[in-house]
C-alpha positions as CSV (number, residue, x, y, z in Angstrom):
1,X,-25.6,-39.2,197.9
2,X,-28.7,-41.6,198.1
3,X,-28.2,-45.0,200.1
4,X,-28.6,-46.9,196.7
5,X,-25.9,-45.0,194.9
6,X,-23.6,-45.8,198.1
7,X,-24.1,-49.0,197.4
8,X,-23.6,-49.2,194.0
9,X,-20.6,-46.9,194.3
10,X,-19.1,-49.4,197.5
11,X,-19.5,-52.2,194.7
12,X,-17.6,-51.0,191.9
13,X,-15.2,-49.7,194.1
14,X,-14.2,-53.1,195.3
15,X,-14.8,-54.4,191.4
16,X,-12.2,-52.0,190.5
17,X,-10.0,-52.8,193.7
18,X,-10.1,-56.3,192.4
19,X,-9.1,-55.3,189.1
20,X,-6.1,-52.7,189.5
21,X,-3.1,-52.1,191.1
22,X,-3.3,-50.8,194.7
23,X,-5.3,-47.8,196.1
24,X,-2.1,-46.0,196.7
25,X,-1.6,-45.5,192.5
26,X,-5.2,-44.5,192.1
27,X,-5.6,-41.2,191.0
28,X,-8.9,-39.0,192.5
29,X,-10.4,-35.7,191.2
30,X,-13.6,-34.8,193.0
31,X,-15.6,-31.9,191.8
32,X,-18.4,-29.6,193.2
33,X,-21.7,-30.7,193.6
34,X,-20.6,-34.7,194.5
35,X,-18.9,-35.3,191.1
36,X,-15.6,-37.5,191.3
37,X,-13.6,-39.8,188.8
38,X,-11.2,-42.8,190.0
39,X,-8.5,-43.7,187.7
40,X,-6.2,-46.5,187.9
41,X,-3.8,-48.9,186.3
42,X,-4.7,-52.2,185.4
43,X,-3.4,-55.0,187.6
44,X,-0.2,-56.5,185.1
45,X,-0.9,-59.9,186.7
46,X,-4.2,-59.0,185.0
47,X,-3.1,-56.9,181.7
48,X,-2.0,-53.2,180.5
49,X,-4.4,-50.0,180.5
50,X,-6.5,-48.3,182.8
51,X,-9.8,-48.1,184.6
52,X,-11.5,-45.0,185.4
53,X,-14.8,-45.2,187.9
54,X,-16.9,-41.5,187.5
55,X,-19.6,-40.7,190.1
56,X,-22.2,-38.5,188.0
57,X,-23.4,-35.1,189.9
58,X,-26.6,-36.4,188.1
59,X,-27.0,-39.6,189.8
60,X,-25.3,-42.6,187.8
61,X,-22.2,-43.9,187.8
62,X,-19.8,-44.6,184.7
63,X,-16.7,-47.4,184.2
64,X,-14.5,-46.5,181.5
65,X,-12.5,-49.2,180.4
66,X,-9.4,-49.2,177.7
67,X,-6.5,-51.4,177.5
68,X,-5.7,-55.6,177.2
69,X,-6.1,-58.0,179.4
70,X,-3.6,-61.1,179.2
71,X,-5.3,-63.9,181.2
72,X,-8.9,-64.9,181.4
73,X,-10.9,-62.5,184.0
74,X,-13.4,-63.6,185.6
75,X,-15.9,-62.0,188.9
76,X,-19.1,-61.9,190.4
77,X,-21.7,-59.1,190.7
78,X,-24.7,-58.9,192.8
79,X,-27.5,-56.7,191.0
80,X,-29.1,-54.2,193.1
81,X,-32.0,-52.9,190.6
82,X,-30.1,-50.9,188.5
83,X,-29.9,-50.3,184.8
84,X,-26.2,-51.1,183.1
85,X,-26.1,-49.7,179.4
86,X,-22.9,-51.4,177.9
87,X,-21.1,-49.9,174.5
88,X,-17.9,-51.1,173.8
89,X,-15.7,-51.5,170.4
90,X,-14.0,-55.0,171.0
91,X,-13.6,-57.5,173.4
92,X,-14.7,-61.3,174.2
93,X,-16.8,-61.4,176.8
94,X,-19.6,-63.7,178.5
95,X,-21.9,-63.3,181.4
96,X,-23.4,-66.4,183.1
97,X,-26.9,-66.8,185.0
98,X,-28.4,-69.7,186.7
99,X,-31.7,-69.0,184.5
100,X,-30.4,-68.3,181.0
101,X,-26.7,-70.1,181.3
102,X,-24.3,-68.2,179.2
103,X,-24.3,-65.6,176.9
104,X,-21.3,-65.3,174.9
105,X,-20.5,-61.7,173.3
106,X,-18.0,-60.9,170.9
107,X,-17.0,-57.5,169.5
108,X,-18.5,-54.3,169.3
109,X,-22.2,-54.0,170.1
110,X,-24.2,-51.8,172.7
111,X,-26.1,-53.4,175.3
112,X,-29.0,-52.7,177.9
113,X,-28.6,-55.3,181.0
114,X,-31.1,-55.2,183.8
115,X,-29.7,-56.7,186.9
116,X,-32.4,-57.1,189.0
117,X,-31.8,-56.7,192.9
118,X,-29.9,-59.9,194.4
119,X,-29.2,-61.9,191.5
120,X,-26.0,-62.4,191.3
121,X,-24.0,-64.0,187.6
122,X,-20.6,-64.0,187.0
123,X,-19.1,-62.4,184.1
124,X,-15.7,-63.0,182.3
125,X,-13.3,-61.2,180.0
126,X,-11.5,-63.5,177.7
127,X,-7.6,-63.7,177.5
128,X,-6.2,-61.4,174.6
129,X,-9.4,-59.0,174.9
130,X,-8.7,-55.4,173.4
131,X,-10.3,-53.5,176.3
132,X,-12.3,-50.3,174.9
133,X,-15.7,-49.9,176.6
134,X,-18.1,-47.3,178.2
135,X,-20.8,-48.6,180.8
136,X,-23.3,-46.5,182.5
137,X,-24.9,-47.7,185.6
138,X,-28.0,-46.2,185.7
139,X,-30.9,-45.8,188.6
140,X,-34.5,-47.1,187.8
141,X,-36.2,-43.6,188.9
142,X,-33.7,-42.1,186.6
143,X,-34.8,-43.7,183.6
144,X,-38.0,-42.5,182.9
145,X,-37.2,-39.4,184.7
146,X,-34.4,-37.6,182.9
147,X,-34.3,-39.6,179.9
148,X,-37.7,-40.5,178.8
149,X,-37.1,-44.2,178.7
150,X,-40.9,-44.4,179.8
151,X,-41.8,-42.6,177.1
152,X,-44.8,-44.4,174.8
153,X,-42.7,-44.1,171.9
154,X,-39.9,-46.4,173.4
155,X,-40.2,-50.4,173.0
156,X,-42.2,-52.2,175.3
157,X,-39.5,-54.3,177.4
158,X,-37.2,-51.4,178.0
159,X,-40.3,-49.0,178.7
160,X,-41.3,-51.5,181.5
161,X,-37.8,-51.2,183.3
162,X,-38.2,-47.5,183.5
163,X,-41.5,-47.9,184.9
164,X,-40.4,-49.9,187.5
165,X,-40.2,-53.7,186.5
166,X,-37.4,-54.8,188.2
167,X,-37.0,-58.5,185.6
168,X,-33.5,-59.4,184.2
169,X,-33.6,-57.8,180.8
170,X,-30.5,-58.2,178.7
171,X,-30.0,-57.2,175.0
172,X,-27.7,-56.3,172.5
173,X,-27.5,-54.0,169.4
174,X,-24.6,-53.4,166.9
175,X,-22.8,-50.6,167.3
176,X,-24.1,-47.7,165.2
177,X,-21.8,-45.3,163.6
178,X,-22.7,-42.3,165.5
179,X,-21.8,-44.8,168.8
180,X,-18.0,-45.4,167.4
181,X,-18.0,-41.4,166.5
182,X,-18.3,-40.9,170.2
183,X,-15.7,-43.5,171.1
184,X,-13.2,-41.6,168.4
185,X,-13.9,-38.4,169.6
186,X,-12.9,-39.8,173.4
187,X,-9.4,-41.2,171.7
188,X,-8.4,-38.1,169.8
189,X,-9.4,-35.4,172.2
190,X,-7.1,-35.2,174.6
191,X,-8.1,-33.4,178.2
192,X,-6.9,-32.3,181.2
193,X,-7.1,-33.9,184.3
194,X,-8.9,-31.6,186.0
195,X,-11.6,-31.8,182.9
196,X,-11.6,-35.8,182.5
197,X,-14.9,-36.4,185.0
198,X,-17.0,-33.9,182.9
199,X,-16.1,-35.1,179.8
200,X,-16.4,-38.5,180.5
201,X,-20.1,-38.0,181.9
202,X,-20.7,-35.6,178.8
203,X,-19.9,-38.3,176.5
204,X,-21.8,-41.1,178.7
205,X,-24.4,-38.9,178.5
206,X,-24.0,-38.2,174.8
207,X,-24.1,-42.3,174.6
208,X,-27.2,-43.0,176.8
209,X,-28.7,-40.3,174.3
210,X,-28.3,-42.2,171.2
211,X,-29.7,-45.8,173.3
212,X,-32.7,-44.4,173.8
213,X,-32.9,-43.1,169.6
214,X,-32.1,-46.5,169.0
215,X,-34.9,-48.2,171.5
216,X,-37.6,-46.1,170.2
217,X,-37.1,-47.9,166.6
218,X,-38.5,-51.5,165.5
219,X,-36.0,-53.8,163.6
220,X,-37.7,-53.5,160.1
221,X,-35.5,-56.8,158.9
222,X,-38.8,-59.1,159.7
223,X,-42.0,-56.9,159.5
224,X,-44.8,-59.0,159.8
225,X,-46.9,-59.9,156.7
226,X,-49.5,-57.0,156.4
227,X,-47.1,-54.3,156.4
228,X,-44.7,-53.6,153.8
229,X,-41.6,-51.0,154.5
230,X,-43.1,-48.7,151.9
231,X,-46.0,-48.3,154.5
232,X,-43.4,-47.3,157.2
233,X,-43.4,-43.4,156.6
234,X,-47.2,-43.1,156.6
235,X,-47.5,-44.9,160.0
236,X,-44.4,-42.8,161.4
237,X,-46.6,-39.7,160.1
238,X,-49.2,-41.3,161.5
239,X,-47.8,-41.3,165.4
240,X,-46.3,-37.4,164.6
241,X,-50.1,-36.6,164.3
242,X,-51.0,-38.1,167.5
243,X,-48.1,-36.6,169.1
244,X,-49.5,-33.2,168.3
245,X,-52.9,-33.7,168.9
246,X,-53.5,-36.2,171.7
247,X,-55.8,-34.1,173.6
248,X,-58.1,-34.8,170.9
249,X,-57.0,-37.3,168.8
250,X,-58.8,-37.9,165.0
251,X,-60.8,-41.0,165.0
252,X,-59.0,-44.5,163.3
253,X,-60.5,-43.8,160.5
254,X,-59.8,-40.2,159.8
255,X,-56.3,-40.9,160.5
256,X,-56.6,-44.3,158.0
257,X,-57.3,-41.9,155.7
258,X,-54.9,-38.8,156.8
259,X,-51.8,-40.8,156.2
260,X,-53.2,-43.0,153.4
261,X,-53.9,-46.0,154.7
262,X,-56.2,-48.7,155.2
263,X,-58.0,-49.0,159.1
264,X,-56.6,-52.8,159.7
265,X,-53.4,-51.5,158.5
266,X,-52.9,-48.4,160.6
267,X,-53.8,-50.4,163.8
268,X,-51.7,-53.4,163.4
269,X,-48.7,-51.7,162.0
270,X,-48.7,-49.1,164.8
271,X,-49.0,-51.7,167.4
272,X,-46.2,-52.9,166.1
273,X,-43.6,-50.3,165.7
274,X,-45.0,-48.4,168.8
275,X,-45.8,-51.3,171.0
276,X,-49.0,-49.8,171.5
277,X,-52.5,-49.4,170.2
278,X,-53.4,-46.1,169.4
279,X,-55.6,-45.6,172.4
280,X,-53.2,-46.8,174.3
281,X,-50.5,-44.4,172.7
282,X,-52.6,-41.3,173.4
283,X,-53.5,-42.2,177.1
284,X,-50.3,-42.5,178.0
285,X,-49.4,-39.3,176.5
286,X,-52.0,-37.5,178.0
287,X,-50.9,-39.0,181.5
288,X,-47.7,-38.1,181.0
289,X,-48.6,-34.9,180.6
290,X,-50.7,-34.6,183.5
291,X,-48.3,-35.8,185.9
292,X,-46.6,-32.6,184.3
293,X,-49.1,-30.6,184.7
294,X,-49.7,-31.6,188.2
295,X,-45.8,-30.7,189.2
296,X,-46.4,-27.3,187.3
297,X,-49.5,-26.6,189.5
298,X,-50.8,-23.6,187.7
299,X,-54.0,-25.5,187.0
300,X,-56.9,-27.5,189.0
301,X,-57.7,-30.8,188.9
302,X,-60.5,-30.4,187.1
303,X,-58.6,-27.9,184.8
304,X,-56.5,-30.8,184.1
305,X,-58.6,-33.5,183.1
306,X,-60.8,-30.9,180.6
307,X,-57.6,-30.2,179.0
308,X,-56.6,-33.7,178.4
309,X,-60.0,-34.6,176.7
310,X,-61.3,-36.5,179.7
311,X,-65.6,-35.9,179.7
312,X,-65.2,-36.2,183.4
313,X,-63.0,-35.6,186.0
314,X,-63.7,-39.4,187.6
315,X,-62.5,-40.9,184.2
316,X,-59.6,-38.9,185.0
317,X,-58.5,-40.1,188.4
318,X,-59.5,-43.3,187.8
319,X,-57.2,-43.3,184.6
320,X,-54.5,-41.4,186.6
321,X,-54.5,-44.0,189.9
322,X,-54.5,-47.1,187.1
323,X,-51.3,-46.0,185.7
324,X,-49.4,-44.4,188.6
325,X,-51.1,-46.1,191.4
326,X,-51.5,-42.6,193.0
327,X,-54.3,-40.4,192.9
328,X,-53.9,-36.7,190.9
329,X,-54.4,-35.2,194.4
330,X,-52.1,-37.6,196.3
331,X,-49.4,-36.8,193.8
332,X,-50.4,-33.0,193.2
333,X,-49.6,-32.8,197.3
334,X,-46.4,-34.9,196.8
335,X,-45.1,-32.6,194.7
336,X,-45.7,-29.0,196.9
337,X,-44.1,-31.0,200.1
């Protein structure tokens, strides 16, 4: 287990000590590989239900959360960097930070929350909260890494975290239907002890899955003036052509006139729903790809950059060590050890 996880795990743990009766009614079920689950009782000085802790074999950590809580809660965390993604079908809740004061949240919603490393904010459960919640505490290097939250595609803020920004980053979303259709199939399908920790992570999982749907979409409720939702299909088509052919991508104009629309219109409306220009689109696919290609290591260098489209295998680097802040060669040898 890496130091950071220790840490994070040490943390909830004493959250969770905090919140529940004592160690000796916990409830532990380890399995190979580093996986384990916690469960415990509520507190009843505190309310009625249970809290279960799971440590992922893949690296995060997950706090399931189902029951009421009779008197106001309230307790501190310290961030440490990580990523918390929050979906929950009721409860009153708040969090507090020096910078923003605070943020009041009422019933179901899904939520990414960036703690950054040291800030600390208390948070609060208010008295007579229905208690049903997921929350997946999630690395920084595991964002981009095994679930393509740096993808181009995703939107900008959220992108930035998986790259690295460690800024306190908090929003919320409704929950969507196919969110509560998890939640339901956690209630009525009833598992053994022995299989609680995998299918808890399988559905935390399933979850994180649908975030990252949901954060590669643009709220269409206030489009700016120039495009119309009509005009939405042709620029989705539009970024579906680039995603095939970004070695070599068609001029603005030829893809203007590909998906049927005008140049101005392509370029502002895909910088808007993609948070990107379309230059800026392709490059990042065609880094992306490199570093790929560079783990693979079936081809040179040179090889690589020819592929991509790149004239010259300078443009290349240069392009490579601006986004990554690494040479191809530097990482290429990083990756054979």
């Amino acid at each position: 287990m890496q130091a950071d996880q220790t840490q994070m795990l040490e943390m909830m743990e004493s959250w969770m000590a905090d919140m529940c009766q004592s160690q000796e009614t916990w409830l532990a079920q380890s399995g190979q590989g580093g996986g384990r689950i916690l469960k415990a009782p509520l507190d009843p000085d505190r309310g009625t239900g249970d809290v279960s802790l799971v440590t992922s074999q893949q690296g995060f950590l997950v706090v399931r959360m189902e029951g009421t809580v009779r008197d106001a809660l309230q307790y501190n965390m310290r961030g440490n960097g990580w990523t918390r993604f929050h979906f929950r079908t009721d409860a009153e809740t708040s969090l507090s930070f020096d910078s923003l004061g605070k943020v009041k949240q009422a019933g179901p919603l899904c939520q990414i929350f960036h703690h950054p490393s040291d800030l600390e904010n208390e948070e609060s459960i208010e008295a007579g909260s229905k208690l049903d919640w997921i929350t997946v505490f999630i690395p920084p290097e595991k964002l981009g890494l095994d679930y393509g939250f740096d993808d181009a595609a995703v939107t900008e803020p959220v992108r930035e975290l998986a790259r690295g920004c460690d800024d306190l980053f908090l929003k919320n979303w409704r929950l969507r239907p196919s969110m509560q259709a998890i939640f339901d199939q956690i209630h009525n399908f009833p598992v053994t002890p022995q299989m609680e920790r995998t299918f808890t992570e399988a559905k935390a999982i399933e979850l994180i899955c649908r975030m990252a749907k949901l954060v590669t979409q643009r709220d269409l409720s206030d489009l700016p003036p120039m495009v119309k939702e009509k005009d939405i299909p042709r620029l989705e088509l539009a970024r579906d052509i680039l995603l095939a052919n970004y070695c070599n991508p068609p001029s603005v104009e030829g893809l203007a006139r590909a998906v049927g629309v005008n140049r101005n219109k392509l370029s502002y409306g895909f910088k808007y729903l993609y948070d990107a220009t379309i230059s800026e689109f392709c490059n990042e696919l065609k880094l992306q790809a490199a570093l790929q290609m560079l783990e693979d290591g079936t081809q040179s260098i040179s090889e690589i950059a020819y592929t991509l489209g790149y004239g010259q295998v300078a443009a290349f680097s240069t392009a490579f060590r601006r986004r990554f802040n690494a040479s191809p060669r530097d990482v290429r040898t990083s990756f054979i050890g």
